[in-house]
C-alpha positions as CSV (number, residue, x, y, z in Angstrom):
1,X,-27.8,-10.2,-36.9
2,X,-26.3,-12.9,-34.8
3,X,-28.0,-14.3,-32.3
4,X,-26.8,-13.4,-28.1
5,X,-27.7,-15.9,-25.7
6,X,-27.4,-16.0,-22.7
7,X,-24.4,-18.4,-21.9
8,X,-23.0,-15.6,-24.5
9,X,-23.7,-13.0,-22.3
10,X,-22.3,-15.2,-19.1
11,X,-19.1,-16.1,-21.2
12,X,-18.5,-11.9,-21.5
13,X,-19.1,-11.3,-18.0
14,X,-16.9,-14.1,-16.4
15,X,-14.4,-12.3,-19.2
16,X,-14.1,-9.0,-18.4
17,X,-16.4,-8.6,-15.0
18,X,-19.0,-6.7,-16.9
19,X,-22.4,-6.3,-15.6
20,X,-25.0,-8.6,-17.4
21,X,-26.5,-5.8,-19.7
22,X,-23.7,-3.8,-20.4
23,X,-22.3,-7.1,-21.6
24,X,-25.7,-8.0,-23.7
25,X,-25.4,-4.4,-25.1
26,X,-21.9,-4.8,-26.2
27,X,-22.5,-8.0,-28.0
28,X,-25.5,-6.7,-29.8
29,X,-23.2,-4.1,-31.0
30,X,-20.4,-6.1,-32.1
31,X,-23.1,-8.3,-33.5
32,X,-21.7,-11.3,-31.1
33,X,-18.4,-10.6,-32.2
34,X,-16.2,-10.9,-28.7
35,X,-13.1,-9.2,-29.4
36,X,-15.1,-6.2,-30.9
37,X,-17.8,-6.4,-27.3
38,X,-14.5,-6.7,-24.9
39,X,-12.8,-3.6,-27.0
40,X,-16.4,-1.7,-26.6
41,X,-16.5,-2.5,-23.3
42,X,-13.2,-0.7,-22.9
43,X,-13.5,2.4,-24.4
44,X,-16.7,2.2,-22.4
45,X,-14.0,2.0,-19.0
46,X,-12.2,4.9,-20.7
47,X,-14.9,7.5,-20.8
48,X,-16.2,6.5,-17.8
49,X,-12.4,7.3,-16.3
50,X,-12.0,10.6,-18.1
51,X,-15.2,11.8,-16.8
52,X,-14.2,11.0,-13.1
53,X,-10.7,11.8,-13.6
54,X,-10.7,14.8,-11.2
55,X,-12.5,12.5,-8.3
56,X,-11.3,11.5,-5.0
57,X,-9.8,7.8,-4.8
58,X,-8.7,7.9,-1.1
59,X,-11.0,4.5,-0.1
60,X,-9.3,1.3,-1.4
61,X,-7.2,-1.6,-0.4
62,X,-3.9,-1.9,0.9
63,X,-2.1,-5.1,0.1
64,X,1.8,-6.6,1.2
65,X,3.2,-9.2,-0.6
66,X,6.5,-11.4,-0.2
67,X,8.5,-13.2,-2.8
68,X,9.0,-16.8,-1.9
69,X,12.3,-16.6,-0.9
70,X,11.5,-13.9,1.4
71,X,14.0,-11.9,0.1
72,X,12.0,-9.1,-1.5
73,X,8.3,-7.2,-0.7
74,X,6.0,-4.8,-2.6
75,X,3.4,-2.9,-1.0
76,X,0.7,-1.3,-3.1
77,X,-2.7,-0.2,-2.8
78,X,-5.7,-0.3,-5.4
79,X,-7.8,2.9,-4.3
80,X,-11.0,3.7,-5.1
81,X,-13.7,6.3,-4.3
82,X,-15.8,4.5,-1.6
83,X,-15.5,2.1,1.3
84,X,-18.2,0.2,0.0
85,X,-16.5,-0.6,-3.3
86,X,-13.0,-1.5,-0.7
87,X,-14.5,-3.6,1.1
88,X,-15.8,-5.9,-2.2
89,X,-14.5,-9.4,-2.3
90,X,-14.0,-9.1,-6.5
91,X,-12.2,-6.2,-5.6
92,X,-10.2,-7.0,-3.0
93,X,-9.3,-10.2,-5.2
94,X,-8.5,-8.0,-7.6
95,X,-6.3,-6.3,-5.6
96,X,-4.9,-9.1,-4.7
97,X,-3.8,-10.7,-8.2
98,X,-2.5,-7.1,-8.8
99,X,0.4,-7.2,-5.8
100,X,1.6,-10.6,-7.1
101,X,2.1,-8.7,-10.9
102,X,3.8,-6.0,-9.2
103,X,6.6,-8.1,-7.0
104,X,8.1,-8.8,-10.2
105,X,8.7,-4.9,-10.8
106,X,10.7,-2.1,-9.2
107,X,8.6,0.9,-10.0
108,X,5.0,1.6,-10.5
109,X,5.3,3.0,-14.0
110,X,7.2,-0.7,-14.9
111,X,4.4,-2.3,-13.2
112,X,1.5,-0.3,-14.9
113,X,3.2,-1.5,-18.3
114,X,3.3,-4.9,-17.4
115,X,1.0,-7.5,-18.9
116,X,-2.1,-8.9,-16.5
117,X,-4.8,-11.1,-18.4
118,X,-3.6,-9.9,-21.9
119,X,-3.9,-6.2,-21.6
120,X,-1.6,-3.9,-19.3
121,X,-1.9,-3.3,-15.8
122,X,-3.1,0.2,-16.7
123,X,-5.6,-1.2,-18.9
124,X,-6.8,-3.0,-16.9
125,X,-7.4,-0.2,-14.1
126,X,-9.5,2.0,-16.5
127,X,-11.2,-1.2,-17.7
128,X,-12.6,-2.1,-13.8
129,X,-13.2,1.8,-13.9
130,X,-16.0,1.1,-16.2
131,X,-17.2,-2.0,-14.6
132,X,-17.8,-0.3,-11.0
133,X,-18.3,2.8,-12.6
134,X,-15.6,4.5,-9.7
135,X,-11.9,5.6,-10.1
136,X,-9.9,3.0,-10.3
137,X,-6.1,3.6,-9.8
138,X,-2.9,2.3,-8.3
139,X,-2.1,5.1,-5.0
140,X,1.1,3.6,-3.9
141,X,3.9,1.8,-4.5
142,X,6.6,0.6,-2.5
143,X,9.4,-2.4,-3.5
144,X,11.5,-3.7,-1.0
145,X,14.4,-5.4,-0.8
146,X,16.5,-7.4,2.1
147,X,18.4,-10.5,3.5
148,X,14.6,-10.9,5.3
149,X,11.5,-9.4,4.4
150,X,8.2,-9.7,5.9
151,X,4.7,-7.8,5.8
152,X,1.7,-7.3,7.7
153,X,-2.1,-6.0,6.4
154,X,-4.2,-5.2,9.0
155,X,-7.9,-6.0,9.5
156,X,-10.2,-4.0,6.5
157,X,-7.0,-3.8,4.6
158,X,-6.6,-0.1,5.2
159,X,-2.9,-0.4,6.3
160,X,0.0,-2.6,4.6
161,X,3.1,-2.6,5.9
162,X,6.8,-4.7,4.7
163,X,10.1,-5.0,7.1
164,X,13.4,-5.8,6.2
165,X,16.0,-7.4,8.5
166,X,19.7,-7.9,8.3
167,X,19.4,-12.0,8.4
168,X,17.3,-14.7,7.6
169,X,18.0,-16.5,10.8
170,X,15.9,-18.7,12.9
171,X,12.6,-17.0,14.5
172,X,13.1,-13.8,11.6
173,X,9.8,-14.4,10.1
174,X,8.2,-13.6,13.1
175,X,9.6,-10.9,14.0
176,X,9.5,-9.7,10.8
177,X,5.5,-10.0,10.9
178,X,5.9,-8.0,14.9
179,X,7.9,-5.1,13.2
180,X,5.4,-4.6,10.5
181,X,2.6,-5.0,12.9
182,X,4.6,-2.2,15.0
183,X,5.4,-0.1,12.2
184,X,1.3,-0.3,10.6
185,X,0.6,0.7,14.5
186,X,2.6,2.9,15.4
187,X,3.4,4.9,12.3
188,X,6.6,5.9,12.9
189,X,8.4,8.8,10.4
190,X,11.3,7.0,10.0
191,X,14.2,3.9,10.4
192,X,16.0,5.7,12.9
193,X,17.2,8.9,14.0
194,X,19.3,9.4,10.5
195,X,16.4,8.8,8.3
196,X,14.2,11.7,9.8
197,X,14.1,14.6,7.3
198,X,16.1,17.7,8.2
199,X,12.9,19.9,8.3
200,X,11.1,17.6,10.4
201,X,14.0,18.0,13.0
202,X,14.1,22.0,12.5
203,X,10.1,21.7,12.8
204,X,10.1,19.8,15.9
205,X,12.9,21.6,18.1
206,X,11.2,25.3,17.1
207,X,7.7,23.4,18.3
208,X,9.7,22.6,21.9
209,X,11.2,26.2,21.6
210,X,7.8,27.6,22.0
211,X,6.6,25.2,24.3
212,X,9.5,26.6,27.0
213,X,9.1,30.1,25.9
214,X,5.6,29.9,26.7
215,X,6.4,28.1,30.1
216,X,9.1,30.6,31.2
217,X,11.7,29.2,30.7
218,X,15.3,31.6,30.2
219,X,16.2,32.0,26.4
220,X,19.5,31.2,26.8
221,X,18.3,27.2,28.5
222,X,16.1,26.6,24.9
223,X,18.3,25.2,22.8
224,X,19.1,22.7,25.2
225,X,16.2,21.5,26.3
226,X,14.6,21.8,22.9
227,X,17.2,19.1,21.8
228,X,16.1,17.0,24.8
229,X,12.9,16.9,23.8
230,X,14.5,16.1,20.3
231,X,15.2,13.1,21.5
232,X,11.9,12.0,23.3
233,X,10.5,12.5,19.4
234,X,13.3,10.4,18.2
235,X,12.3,7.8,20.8
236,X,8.5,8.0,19.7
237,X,8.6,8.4,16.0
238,X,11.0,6.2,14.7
239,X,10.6,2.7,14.4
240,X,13.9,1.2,16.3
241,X,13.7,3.3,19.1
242,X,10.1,2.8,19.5
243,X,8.5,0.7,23.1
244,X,7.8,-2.7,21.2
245,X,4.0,-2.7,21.4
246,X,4.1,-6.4,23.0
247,X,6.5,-5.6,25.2
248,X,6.9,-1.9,26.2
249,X,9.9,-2.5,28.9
250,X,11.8,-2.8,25.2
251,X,12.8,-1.2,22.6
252,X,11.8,-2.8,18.8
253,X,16.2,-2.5,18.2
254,X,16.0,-4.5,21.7
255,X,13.5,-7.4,20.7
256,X,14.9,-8.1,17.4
257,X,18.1,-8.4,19.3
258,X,16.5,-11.0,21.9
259,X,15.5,-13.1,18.6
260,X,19.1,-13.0,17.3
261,X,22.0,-11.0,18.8
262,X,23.1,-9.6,15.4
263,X,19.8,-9.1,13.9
264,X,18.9,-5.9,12.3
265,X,15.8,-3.7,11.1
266,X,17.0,-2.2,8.3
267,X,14.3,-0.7,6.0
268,X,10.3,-0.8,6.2
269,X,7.6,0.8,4.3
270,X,4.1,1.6,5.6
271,X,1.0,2.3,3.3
272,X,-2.3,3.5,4.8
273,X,-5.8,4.7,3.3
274,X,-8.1,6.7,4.8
């Protein structure tokens, strides 16, 4: 039997982020064999992730990241099942390391194939599921692509957030960074009034129809005043329309305007936990 020391033992943890005995046992088994403890170790990730398969992963990190150009974002988040797991460093690295793999990929199955520290992505996710001992998945992911991108996180990394605009002129990096920081704010539903789903407009104008009913108000006046009140939602819930929240005398359509007078916010993304 071949004998495990302890610089073996450190060697298999810096490796695959083991704990110190799981790593000891592993060796032992594979009789210090290291390919054999890692590929124990694995299988051990991949009971551990069958038997929490049906748990809740809602806690987690949210991360934005930006190509160098600027000209394309991904937003993704590495969820979890509690806040005190989210709020690791390792994990949050992790998380991390993870966004810079996926900028190179346009859809999360793509990106759970692709390679990260000579296994998959996806291997790697069921792997850390046996090192914390949590659920350990990918929750969402969003690509991005535009003349100018930019991204926000906010504080705890619990919201991420990417903006595209129509130029990369002077001053669009910040405000870039001011839409996203609107858009992780305010959450709005949509671009603009196009992008707002059908349903949601339906929804909203029979919410307003009640509203007058209730107050009084003649049948026959509803429909028309329900689509005035149409348009206060528009002005609240979508991002262009929105009162920039530095500067509420103006629209966010308005400020990007005052950074460049053909500048444009043409696509964001916004992904919260919690």
């Amino acid at each position: 039997m071949a004998k495990i020391t302890a610089a073996d033992v450190n060697k298999l943890r810096k490796m695959t982020g083991s704990g110190m005995m799981d790593c000891k046992k592993a060796l032992v088994e594979a009789d210090g064999d290291f390919d054999q403890a890692i590929e124990i170790l694995r299988k051990k990730g991949q009971k551990v992730a069958a038997n929490r398969a049906d748990r809740d992963s809602s806690e987690g990190a949210a991360i934005a990241k930006v190509n160098s150009d600027k000209s394309s974002g991904v937003v993704i988040s590495l969820n979890c099942e509690t806040d005190f797991v989210a709020k690791n460093d390792t994990f949050v690295a992790l998380a991390n390391e993870l966004a810079e793999v996926a900028l190179g990929y346009d859809s999360k199955d793509a990106f759970l194939g692709a390679s990260f520290s000579g296994i998959t992505v996806a291997e790697k996710l069921t792997e850390q599921t046996g090192v914390i001992g949590e659920k350990i998945e990918i929750g969402s992911f969003e690509k991005l692509n535009a003349p100018f991108v930019g991204s926000y996180i906010h504080a705890g990394n619990k919201i991420a957030t990417l903006v595209g605009l129509s130029a990369a002129v002077d001053g669009a990096e910040q405000a870039a960074k001011d839409v996203a920081m609107q858009a992780a704010a305010m959450n709005p539903v949509a671009l603009n009034e196009e992008g707002v789903d059908q349903g949601v407009i339906d929804k909203e104008i029979e919410i307003a129809k009640d509203q007058l009913r209730q107050e009084g108000k003649p049948e026959a006046m509803l429909e028309n005043i329900a689509k005035g009140k149409l348009k206060r939602f528009f002005k609240d819930n979508t991002l262009v329309n929105q009162a920039f929240i530095k500067d509420s005398k103006q629209s966010v359509a308005d400020y990007v305007k005052s950074v460049d007078a053909g500048l444009e916010v043409v696509s964001f993304s916004r992904v919260a936990l919690g």
